[in-house]
C-alpha positions as a Python dict, from the first residue, in 0.01 Angstrom:
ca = {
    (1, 'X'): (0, 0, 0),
    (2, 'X'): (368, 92, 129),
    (3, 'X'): (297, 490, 87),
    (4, 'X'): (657, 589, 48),
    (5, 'X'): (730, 321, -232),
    (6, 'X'): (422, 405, -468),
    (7, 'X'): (514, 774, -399),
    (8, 'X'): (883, 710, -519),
    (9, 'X'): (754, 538, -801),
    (10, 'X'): (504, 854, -930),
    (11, 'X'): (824, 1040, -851),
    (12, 'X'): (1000, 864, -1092),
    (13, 'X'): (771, 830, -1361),
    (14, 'X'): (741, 1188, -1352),
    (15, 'X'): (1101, 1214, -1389),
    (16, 'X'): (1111, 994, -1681),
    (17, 'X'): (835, 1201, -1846),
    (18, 'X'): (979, 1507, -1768),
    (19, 'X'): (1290, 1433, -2012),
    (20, 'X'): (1086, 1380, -2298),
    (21, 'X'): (910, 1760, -2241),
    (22, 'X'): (1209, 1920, -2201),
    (23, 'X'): (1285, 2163, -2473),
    (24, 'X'): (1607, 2102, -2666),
    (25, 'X'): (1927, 2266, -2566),
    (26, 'X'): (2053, 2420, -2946),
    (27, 'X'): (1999, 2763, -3143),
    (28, 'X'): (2108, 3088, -3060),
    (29, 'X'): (1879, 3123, -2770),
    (30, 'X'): (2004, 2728, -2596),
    (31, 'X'): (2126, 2938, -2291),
    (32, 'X'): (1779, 3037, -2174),
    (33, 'X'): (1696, 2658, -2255),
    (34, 'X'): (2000, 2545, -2026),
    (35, 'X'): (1884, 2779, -1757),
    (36, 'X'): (1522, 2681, -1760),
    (37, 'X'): (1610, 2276, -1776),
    (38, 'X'): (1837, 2314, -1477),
    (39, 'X'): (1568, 2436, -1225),
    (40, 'X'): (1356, 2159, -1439),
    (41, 'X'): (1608, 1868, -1367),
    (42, 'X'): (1648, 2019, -973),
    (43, 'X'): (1389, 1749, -853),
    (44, 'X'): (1181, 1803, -599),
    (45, 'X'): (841, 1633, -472),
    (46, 'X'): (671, 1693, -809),
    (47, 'X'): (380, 1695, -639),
    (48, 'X'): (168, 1884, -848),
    (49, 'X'): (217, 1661, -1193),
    (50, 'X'): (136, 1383, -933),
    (51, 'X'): (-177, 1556, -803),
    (52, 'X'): (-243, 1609, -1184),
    (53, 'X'): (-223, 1235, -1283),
    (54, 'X'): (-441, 1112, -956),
    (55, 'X'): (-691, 1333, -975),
    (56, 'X'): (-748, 1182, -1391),
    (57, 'X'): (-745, 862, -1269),
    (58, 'X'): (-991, 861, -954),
    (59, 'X'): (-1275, 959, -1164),
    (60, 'X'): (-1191, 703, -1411),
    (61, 'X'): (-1004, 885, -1702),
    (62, 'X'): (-699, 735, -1891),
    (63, 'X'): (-385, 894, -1727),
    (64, 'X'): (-217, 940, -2078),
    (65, 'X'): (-449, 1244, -2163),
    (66, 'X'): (-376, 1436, -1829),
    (67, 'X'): (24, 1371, -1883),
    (68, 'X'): (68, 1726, -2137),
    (69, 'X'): (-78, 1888, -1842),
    (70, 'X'): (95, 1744, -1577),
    (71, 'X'): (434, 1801, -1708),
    (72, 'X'): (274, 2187, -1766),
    (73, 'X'): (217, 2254, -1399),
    (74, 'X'): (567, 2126, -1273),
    (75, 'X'): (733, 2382, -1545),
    (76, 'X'): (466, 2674, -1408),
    (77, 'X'): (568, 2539, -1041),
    (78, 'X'): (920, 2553, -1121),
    (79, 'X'): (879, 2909, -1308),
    (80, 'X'): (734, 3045, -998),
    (81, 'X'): (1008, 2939, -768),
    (82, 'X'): (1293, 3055, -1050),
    (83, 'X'): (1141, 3409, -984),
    (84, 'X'): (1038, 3339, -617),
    (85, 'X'): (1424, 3336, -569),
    (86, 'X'): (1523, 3656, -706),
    (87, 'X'): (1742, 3949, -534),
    (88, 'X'): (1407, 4151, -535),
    (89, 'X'): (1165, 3882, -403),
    (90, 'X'): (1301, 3643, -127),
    (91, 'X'): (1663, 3644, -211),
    (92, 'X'): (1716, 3273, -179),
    (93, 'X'): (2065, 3103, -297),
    (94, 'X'): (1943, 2731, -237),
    (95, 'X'): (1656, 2534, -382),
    (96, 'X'): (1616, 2173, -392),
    (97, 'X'): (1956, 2146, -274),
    (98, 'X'): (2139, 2376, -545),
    (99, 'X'): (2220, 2682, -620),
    (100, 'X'): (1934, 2882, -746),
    (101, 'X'): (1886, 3000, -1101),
    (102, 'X'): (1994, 3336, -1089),
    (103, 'X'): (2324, 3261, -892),
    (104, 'X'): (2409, 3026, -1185),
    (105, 'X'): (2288, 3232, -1476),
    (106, 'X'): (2256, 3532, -1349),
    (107, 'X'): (1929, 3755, -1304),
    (108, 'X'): (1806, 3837, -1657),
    (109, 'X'): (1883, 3474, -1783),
    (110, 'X'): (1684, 3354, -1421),
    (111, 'X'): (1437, 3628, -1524),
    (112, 'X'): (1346, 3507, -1861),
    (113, 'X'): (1383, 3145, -1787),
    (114, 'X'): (1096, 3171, -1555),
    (115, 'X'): (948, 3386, -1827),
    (116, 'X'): (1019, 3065, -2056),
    (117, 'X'): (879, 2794, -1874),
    (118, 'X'): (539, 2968, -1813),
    (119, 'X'): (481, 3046, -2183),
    (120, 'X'): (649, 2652, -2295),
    (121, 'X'): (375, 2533, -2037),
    (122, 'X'): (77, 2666, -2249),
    (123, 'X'): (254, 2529, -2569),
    (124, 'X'): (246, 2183, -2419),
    (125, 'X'): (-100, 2222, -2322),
    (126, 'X'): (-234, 2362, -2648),
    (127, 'X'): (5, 2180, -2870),
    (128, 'X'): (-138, 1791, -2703),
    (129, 'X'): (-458, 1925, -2726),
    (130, 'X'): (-498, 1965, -3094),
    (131, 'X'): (-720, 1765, -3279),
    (132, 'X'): (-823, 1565, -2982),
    (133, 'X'): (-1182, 1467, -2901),
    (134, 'X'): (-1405, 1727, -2713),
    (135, 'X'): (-1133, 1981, -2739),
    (136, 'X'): (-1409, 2242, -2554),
    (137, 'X'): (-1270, 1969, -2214),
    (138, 'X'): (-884, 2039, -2280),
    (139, 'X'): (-1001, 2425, -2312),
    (140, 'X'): (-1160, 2386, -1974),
    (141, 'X'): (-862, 2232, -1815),
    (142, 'X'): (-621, 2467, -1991),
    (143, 'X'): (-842, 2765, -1840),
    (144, 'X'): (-808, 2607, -1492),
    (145, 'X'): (-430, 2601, -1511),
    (146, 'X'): (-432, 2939, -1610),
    (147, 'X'): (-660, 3082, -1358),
    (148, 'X'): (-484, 2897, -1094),
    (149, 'X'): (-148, 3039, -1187),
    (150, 'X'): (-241, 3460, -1294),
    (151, 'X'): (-356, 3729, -1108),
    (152, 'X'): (-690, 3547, -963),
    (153, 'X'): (-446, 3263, -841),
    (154, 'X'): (-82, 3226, -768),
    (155, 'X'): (58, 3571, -875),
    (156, 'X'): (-249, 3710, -681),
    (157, 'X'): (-149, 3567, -368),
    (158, 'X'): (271, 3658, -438),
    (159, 'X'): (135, 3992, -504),
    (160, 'X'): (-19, 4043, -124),
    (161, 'X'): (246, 3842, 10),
    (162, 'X'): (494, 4119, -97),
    (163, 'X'): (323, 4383, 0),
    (164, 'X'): (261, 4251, 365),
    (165, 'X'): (647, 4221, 403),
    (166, 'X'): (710, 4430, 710),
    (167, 'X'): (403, 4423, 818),
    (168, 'X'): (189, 4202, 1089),
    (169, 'X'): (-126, 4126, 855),
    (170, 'X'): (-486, 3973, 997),
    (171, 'X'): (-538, 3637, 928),
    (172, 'X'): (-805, 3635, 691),
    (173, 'X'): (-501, 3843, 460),
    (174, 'X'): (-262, 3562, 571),
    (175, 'X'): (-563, 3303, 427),
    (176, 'X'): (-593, 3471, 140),
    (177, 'X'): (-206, 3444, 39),
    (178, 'X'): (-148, 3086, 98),
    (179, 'X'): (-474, 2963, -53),
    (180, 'X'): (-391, 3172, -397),
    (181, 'X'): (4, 3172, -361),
    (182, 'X'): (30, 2801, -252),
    (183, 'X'): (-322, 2593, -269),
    (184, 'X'): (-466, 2750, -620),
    (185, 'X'): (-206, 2576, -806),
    (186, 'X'): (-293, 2272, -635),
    (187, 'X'): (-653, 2356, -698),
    (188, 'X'): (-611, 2407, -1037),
    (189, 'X'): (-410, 2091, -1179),
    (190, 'X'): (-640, 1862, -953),
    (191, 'X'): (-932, 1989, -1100),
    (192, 'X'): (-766, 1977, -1481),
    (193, 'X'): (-680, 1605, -1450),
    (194, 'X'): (-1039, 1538, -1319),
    (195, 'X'): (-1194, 1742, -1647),
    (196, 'X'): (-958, 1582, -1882),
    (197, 'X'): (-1115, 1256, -1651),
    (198, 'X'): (-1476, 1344, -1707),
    (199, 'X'): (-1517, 1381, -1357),
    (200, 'X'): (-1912, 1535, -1275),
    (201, 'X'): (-2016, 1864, -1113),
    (202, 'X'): (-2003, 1613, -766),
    (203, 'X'): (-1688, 1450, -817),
    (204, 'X'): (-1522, 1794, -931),
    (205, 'X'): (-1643, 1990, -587),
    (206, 'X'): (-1479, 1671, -410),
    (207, 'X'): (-1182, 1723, -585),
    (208, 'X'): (-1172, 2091, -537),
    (209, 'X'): (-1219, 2069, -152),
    (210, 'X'): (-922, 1827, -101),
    (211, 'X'): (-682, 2008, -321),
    (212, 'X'): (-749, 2337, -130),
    (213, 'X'): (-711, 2165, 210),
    (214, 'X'): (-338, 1997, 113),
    (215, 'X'): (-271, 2329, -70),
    (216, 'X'): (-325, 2530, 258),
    (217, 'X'): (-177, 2262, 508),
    (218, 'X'): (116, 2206, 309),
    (219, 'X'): (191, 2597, 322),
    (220, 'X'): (128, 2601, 719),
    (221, 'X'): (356, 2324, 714),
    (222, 'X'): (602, 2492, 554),
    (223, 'X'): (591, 2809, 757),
    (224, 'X'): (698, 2564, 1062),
    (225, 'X'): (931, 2396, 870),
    (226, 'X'): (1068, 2766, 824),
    (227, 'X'): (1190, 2775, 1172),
    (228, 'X'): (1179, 2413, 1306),
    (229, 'X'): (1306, 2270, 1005),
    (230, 'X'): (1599, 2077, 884),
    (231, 'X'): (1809, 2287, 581),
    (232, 'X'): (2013, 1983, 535),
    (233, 'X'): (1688, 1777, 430),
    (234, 'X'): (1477, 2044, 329),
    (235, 'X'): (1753, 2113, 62),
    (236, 'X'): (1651, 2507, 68),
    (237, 'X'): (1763, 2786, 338),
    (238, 'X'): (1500, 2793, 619),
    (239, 'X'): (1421, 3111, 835),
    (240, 'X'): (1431, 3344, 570),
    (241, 'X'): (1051, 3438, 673),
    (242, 'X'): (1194, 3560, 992),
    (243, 'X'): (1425, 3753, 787),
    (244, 'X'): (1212, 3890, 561),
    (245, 'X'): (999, 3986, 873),
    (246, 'X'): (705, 3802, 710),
    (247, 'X'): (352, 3704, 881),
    (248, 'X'): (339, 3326, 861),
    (249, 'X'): (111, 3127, 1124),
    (250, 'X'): (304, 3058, 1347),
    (251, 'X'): (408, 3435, 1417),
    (252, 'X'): (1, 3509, 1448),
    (253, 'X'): (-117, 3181, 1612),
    (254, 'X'): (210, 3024, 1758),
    (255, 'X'): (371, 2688, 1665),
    (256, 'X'): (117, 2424, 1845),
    (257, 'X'): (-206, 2601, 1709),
    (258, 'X'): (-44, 2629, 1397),
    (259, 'X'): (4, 2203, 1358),
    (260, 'X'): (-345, 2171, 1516),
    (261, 'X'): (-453, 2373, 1204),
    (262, 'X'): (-307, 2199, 921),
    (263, 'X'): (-365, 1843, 1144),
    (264, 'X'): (-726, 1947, 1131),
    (265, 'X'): (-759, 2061, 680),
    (266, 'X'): (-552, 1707, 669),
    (267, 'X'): (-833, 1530, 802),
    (268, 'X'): (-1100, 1754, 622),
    (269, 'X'): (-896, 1628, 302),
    (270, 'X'): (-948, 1294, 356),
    (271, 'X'): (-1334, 1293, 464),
    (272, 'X'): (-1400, 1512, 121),
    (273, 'X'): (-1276, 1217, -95),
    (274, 'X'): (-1436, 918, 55),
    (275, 'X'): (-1711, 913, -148),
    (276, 'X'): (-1495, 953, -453),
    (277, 'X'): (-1367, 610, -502),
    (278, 'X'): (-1257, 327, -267),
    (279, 'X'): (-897, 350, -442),
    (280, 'X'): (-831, 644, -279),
    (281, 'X'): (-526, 522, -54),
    (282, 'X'): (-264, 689, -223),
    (283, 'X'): (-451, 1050, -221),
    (284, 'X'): (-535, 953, 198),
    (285, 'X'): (-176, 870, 197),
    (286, 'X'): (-24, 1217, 20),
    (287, 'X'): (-250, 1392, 246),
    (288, 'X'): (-31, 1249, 558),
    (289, 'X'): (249, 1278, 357),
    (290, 'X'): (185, 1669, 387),
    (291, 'X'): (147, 1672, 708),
    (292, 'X'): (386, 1469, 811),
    (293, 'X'): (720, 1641, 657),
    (294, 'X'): (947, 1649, 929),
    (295, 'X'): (929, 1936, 1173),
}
């Protein structure tokens, strides 16, 4: 398999799906619609509908069940970074390469797309759900989503990670925001598409350990990237954790320990999923993807 090809083709196929979710731009309200489709349409890896559709399909499920859910996650994703951006968060006037919501539309508009997308999300979910076979599985992998994404996931981890600002934090504080502000979401859409995939209590624990070691990795990797990286390819403003005087890994365990780290979960990733399936290249292959963004 040539990685980078089969990647750009998820990519696009995610893209193309992506479209059809979109909410129409009309009514009254069509400027909160405008605002939330333009973060939508920034691109981006789209990782996490990816993550969504692969896990499905390793366990054996049809892929067309998991797609509501996939295109869910990427609008919660892209919610999170609409308000990650903000004046009173990080501040940030680049993402994916553009200018970020609020410096188009404004705060409140940036404010209540965010607000948008997350509540659109669980009408995709609920409203491809309807009527379907088992429902009580498309419950389950609704409830992952949202545990993954509230106060026990993602907003739980943002929540610590603002109030360490200023401050130099242990690490097991420092493990606790990137595995719920970064690697829960991953958690959480990897084990959806394996429900919706009938995947058992084994195959589900497999899952779960992978998408916790990429979710963690790819946040060490993007502390690095942070100060070693590349704004012009990164398409977003890097040392803005400096700025914001944040703890990161490499400010508590230096650079090289830092790589060794995420080097190491990489590997973990990989050994959790080899019983899994033997068509598990493209999962070994995202793995190094992660890692491998360029420092």
């Amino acid at each position: 398999m040539n990685f980078k090809e089969a990647l750009r083709e998820r990519v696009g196929h995610v893209e193309t799906l992506l479209k059809e979710y979109m909410p129409k731009e009309e009514g009254y309200q069509k400027t909160v619609i405008e605002a939330m489709n333009y973060s939508l349409k920034a691109g981006g890896k789209r990782l996490r509908p990816i993550l969504t559709l692969e896990a499905c399909k390793i366990v054996g499920g049809n892929e067309e069940d998991a797609i509501p859910f996939a295109m869910a996650i990427e609008m919660i994703h892209t919610y999170s970074l609409i308000h990650d951006d903000l004046p009173a968060l990080d501040n940030d006037d680049l993402r994916r390469g553009r200018s970020t919501n609020h410096k188009v539309y404004g705060d409140a508009m940036a404010i209540l797309a965010g607000d948008g997308l997350l509540n659109y999300a669980f009408e995709v979910m609920l409203s491809n759900s309807l009527n379907k076979e088992n429902p009580a599985k498309y419950l389950k992998a609704i409830n992952e989503i949202a545990s993954s994404a509230g106060i026990y996931g993602m907003i739980g981890g943002q929540v610590v990670d603002v109030e360490s600002e200023d401050k130099q934090i242990e690490k097991e504080k420092l493990d606790f925001i990137h595995l719920n502000k970064t690697a829960a979401i991953m958690v959480g859409c990897m084990r959806a598409g394996a429900i919706i995939g009938d995947a058992n209590e084994e195959q589900l624990q497999e899952i779960t350990t992978y998408a916790k070691d990429i979710g963690l990795s790819f946040q060490i990797v993007d502390d690095i990237l942070d100060i070693v990286g590349d704004e012009a390819k990164l398409g977003k403003h890097v040392g803005s954790d400096i700025e914001n005087n944040k703890s990161t890994y490499p400010s508590l365990l230096g650079l090289e320990e830092s790589k060794k780290i995420a080097h190491d979960l990489i590997n973990e990733a990989k050994m959790s999923i080899e019983k899994l399936s033997d068509d598990r290249e493209f999962l070994n292959g995202l793995a190094e993807y992660i890692i491998d963004r360029e420092y």
